[in-house]
NUROZA-760497 format. One record per atom (N, C-alpha, C): x, y, z. Coordinates in steps of 0.02 Angstrom, whole numbers, padded with zeros to 5 digits, always signed. Example, Ala and Ser with C-alpha at 12.3 -4.5 7.8 and 13.67 -1.06 7.14 Angstrom:
REM NUROZA-760497
+00660-00284+00390/+00615-00225+00390/+00660-00165+00390/+00642-00112+00354/+00684-00053+00357/+00645+00002+00394/
This chain:
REM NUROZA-760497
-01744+02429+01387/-01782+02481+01354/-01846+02496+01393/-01897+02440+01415/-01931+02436+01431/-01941+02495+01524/-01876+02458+01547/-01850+02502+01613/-01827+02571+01616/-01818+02591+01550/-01797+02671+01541/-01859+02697+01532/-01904+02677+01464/-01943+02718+01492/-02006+02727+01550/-02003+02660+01594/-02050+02651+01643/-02003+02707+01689/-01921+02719+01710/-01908+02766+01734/-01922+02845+01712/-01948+02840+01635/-01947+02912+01614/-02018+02945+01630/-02052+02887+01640/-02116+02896+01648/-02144+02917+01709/-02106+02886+01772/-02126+02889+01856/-02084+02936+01849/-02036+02969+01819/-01992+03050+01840/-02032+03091+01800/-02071+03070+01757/-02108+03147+01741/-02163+03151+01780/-02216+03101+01807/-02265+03104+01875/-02237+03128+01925/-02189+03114+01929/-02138+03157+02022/-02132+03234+01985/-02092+03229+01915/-02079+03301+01889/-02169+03351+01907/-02203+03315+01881/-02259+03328+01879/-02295+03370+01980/-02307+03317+02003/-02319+03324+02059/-02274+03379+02115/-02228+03380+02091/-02171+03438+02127/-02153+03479+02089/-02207+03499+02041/-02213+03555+01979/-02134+03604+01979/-02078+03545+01962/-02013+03586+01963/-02002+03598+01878/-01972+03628+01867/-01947+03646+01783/-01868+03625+01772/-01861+03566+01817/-01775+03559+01791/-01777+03512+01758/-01738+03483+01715/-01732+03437+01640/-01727+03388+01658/-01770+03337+01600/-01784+03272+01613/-01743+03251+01552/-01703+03198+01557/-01678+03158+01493/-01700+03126+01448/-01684+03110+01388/-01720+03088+01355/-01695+03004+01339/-01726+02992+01310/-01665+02916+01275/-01593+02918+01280/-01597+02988+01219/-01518+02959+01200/-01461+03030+01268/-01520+03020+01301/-01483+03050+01378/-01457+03142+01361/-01495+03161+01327/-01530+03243+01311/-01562+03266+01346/-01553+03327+01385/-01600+03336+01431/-01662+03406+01394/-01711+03376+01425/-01759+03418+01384/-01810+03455+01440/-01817+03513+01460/-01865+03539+01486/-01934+03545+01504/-01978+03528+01544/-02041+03516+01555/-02055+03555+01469/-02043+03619+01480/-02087+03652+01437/-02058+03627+01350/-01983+03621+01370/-01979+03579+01282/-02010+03517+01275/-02045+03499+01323/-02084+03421+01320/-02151+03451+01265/-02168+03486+01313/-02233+03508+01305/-02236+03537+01234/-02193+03598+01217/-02167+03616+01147/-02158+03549+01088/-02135+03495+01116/-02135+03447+01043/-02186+03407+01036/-02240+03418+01093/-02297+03395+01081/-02336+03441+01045/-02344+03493+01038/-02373+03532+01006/-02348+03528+00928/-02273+03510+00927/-02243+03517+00845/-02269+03477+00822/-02278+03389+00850/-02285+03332+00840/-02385+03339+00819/-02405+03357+00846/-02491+03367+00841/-02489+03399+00772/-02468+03462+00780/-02459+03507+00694/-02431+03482+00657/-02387+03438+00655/-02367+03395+00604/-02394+03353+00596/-02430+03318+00624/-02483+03282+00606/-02546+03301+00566/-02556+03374+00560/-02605+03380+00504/-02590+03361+00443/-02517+03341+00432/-02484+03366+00357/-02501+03292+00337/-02519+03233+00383/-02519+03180+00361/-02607+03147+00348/-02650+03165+00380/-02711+03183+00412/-02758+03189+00332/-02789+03159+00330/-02823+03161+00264/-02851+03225+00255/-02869+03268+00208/-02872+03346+00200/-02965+03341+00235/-03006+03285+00220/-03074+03284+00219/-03088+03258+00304/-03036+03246+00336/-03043+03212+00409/-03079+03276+00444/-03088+03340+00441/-03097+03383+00494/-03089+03368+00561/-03132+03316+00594/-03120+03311+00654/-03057+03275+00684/-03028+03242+00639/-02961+03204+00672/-02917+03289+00668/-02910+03335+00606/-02883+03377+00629/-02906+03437+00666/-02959+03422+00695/-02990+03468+00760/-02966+03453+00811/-02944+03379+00814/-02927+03348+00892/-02858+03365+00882/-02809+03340+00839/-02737+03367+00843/-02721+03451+00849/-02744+03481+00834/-02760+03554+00854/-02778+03573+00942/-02824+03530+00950/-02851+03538+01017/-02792+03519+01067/-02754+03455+01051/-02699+03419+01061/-02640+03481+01087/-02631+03502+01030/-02584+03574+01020/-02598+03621+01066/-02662+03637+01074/-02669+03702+01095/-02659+03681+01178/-02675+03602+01209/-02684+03587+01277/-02607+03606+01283/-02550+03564+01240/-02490+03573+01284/-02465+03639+01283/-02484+03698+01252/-02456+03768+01235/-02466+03798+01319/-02551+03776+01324/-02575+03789+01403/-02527+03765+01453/-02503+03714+01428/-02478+03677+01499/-02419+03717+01508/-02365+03713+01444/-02303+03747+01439/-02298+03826+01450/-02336+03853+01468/-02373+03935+01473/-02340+03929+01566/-02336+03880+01603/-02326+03873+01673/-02222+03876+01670/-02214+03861+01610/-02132+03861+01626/-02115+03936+01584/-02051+03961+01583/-02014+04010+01579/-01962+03967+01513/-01956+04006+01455/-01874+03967+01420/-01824+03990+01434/-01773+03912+01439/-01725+03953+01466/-01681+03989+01435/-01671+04019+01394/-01630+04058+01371/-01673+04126+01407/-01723+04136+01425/-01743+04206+01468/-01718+04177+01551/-01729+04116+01574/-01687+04106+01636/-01631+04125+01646/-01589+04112+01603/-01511+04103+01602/-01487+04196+01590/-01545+04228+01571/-01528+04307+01574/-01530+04327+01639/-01485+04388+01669/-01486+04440+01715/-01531+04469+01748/-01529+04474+01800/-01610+04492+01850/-01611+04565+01813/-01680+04600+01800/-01678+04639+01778/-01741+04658+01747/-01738+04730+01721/-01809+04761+01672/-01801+04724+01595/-01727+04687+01583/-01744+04662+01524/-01771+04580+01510/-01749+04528+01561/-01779+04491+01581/-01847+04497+01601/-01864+04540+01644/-01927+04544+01646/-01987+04550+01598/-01965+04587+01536/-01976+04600+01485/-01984+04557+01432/-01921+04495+01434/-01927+04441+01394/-01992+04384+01427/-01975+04405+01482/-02029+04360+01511/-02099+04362+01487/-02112+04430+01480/-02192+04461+01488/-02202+04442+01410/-02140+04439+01380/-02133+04434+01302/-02163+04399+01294/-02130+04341+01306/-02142+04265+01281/-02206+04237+01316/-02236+04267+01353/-02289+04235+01392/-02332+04263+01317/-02324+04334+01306/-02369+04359+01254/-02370+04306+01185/-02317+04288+01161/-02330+04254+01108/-02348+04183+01120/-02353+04149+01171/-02372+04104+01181/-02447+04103+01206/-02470+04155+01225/-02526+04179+01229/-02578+04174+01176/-02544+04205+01118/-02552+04244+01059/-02589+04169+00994/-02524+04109+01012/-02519+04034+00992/-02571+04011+01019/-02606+04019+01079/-02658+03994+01107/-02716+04007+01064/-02708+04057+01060/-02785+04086+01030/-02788+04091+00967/-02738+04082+00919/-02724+04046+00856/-02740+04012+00842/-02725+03948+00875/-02744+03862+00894/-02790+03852+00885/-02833+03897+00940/-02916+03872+00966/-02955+03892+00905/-02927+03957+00873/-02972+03982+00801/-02967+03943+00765/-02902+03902+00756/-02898+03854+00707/-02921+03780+00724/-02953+03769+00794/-02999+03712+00813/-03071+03738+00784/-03086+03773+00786/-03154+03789+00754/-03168+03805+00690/-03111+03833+00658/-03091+03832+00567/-03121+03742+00559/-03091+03702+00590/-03074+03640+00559/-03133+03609+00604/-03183+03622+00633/-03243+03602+00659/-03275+03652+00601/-03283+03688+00577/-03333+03743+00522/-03305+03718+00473/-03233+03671+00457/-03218+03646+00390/-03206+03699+00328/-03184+03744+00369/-03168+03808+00326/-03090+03813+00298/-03088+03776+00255/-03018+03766+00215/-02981+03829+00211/-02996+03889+00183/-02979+03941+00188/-02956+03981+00251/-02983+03983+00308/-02992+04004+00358/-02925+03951+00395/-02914+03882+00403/-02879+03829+00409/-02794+03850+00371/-02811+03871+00308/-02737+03906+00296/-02733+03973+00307/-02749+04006+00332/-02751+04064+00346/-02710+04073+00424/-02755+04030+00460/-02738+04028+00513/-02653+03981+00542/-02636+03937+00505/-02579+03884+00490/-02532+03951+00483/-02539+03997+00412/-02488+04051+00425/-02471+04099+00486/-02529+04104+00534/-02511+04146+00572/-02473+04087+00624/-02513+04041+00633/-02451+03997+00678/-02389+03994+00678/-02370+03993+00608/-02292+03979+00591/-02254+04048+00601/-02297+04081+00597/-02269+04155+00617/-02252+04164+00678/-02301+04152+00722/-02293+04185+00806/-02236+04121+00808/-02229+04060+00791/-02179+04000+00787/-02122+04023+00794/-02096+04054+00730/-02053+04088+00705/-02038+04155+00739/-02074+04181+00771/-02048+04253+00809/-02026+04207+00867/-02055+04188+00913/-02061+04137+00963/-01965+04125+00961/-01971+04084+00909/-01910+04033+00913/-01849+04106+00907/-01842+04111+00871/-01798+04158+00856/-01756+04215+00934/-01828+04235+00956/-01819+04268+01002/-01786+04221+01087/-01804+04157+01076/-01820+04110+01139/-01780+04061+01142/-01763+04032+01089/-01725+03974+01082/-01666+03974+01046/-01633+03906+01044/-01537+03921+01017/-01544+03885+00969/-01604+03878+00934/-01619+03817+00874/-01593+03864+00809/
């Protein structure tokens, strides 16, 4: 166990360093995409508010912040279901797409790092709905989930 993931670990530093986007495996030998790495770190952070004492603000400022770093990082890969489309004005298009809503998630995020630094409960669900939204357009449009 110990040897799998010390291998999963030195292939995502090589993945890393030769900034390629081809799939890394997982445990149960799933292969998952730089950018779906990066994507379940972001789910995993936002789901972590739900557990997060409501009065913590700053623990859920940092899981937010958490979120918003890997959205940045994953902003460098393409999904593949727009790879696996036809060279073209409509690919191109999905491309420019999805950069937009992931764009869009960025700056969601960061409003909602400073909701939860201003401790603005209101503002904090306000902003949670629009996440799940651009989420939800996101997925729909991008992924085979």
């Amino acid at each position: 166990m110990k040897i799998k993931k010390l291998r999963l670990f030195l292939g995502a530093i090589a993945f890393g360093f030769l900034g390629t986007a081809s799939a890394i495996a997982d445990e149960d030998g799933h292969d998952h995409t730089p950018m779906e790495k990066e994507m379940k770190i972001v789910s995993d952070s936002l789901k972590s508010l739900r557990k997060i004492d409501k009065a913590d603000y700053a623990a859920g400022a940092e899981a937010v912040r958490k979120a918003h770093g890997a959205i940045l990082r994953s902003m460098a890969y393409s999904p593949s279901l727009v790879k696996e489309m036809k060279d073209g004005d409509e690919k191109t298009i999905a491309l420019a797409d999805s950069r937009r809503l992931m764009g869009l998630t960025y700056a969601v995020l960061c409003e909602l790092e400073i909701a939860y630094i201003k401790k603005d409960d209101e503002l904090i669900g306000e902003l949670a709905t629009k996440w799940k939204e651009l989420k939800k357009e996101g997925h729909k449009k991008y992924t085979d989930d």
